[in-house]
C-alpha positions as CSV (number, residue, x, y, z in Angstrom):
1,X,-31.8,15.8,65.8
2,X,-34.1,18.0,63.6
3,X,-35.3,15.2,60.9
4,X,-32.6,15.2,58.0
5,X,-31.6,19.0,59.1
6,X,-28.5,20.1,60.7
7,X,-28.3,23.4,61.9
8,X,-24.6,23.2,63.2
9,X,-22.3,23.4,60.0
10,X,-19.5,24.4,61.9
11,X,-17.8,24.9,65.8
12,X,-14.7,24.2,68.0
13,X,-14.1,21.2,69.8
14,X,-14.6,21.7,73.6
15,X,-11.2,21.0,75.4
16,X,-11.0,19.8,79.4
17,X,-9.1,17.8,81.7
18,X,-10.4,15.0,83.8
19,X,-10.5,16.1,87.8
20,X,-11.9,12.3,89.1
21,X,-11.4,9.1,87.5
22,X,-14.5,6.3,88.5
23,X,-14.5,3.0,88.8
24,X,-18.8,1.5,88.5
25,X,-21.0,0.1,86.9
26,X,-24.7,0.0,86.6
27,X,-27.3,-2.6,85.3
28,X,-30.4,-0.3,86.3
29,X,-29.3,3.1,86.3
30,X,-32.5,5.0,85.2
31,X,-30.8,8.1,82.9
32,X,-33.5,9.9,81.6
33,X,-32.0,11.4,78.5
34,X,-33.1,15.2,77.9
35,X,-35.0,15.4,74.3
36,X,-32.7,18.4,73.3
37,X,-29.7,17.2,71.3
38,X,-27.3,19.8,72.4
39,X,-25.9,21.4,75.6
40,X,-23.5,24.7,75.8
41,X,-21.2,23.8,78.2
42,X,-18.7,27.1,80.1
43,X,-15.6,27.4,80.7
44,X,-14.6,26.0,84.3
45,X,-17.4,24.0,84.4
46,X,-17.1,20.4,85.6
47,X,-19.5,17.2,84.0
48,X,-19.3,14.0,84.5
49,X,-18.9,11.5,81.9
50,X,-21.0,8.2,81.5
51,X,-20.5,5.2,79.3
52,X,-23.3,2.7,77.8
53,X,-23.5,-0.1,75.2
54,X,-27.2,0.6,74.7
55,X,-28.5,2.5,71.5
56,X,-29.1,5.5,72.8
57,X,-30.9,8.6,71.8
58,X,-32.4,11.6,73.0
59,X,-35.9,11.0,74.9
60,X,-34.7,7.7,76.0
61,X,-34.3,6.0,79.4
62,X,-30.4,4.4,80.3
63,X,-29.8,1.7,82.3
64,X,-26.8,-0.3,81.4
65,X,-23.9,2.6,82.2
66,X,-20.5,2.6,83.2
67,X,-19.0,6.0,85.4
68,X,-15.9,7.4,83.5
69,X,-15.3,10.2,85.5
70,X,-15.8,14.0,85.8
71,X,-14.2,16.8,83.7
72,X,-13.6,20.4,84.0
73,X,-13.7,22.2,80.9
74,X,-10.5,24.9,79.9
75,X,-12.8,26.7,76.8
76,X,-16.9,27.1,76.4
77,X,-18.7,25.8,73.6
78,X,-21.3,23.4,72.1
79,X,-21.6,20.0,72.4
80,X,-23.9,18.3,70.5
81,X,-25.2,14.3,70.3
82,X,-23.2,12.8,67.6
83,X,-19.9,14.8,69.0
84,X,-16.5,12.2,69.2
85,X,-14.8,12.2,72.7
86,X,-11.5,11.7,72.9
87,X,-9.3,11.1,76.3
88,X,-5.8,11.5,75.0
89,X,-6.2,11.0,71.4
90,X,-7.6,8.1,72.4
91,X,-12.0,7.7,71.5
92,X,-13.7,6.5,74.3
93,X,-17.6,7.1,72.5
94,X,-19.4,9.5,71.1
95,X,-22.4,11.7,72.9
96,X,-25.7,9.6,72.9
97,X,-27.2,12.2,74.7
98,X,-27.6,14.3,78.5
99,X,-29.0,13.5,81.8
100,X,-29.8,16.6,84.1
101,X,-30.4,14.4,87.3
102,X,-27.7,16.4,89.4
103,X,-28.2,20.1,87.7
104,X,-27.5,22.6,88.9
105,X,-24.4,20.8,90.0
106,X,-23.4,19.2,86.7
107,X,-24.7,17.4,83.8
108,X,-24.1,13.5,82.6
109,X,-23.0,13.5,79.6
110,X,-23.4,10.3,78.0
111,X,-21.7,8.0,75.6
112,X,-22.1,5.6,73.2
113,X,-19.4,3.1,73.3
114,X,-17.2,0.2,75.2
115,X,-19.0,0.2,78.4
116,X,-16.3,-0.1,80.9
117,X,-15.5,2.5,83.4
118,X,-12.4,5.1,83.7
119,X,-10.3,2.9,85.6
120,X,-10.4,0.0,83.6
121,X,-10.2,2.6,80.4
122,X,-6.7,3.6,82.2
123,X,-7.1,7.4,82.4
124,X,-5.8,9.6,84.5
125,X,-6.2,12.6,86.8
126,X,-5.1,15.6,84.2
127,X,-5.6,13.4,81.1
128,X,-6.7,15.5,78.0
129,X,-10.7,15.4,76.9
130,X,-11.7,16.5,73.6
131,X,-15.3,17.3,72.7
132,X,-15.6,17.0,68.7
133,X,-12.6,16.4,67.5
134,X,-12.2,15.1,63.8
């Protein structure tokens, strides 16, 4: 992020509800992760939420992805590479980093974990996201 510095010593977990639930997945996607290792996000915003099994970092291209779905935010704050994401207590991954393909409209966000997409994770429309957490 910054070498062995960390600048954020303390902030609120960012709290949404998912609005769209997918069902893909990608071999070749071409993410082009953004070298900055944090994003503040507003309130009412919506992102959307992608999954790979790739070690991912900022500055790196993502091909192997899975669509989780989209979420619209309830409080602003920062979100930051590293960051836990839970979907109803439940951890899904944790932020490898951002993709601004489709900004203005909304940002990837992107995870680290069990590459599968919503669907098969069995959210739901109005399931609980939590940015942070723990």
């Amino acid at each position: 992020m910054f070498g062995q510095f960390n600048p954020y010593y303390a902030k609120i977990p960012v709290p949404g509800r998912l609005v769209v639930v997918l069902d893909g997945i990608f071999e070749e996607r071409g993410l082009q992760l953004i070298r900055q290792s944090s994003r503040a996000i507003k309130k009412n915003e919506v992102h959307e939420f992608i999954i790979t099994d790739e070690q991912a970092k900022p500055g790196d291209t993502v091909n192997r992805i899975a669509y989780l779905g989209f979420a619209e935010f309830s409080a602003g704050g920062v979100v930051i590479v590293g960051d836990p994401v839970f979907i109803e207590n439940q951890q899904v991954g944790r932020i490898a980093g951002f993709d601004e393909t489709h900004m203005p409209n909304h940002l990837n966000i992107v995870l680290s974990g069990n590459r599968k997409p919503g669907k098969e994770w069995g959210v739901a429309l109005n399931d609980q996201i939590l940015i942070g957490k723990g």
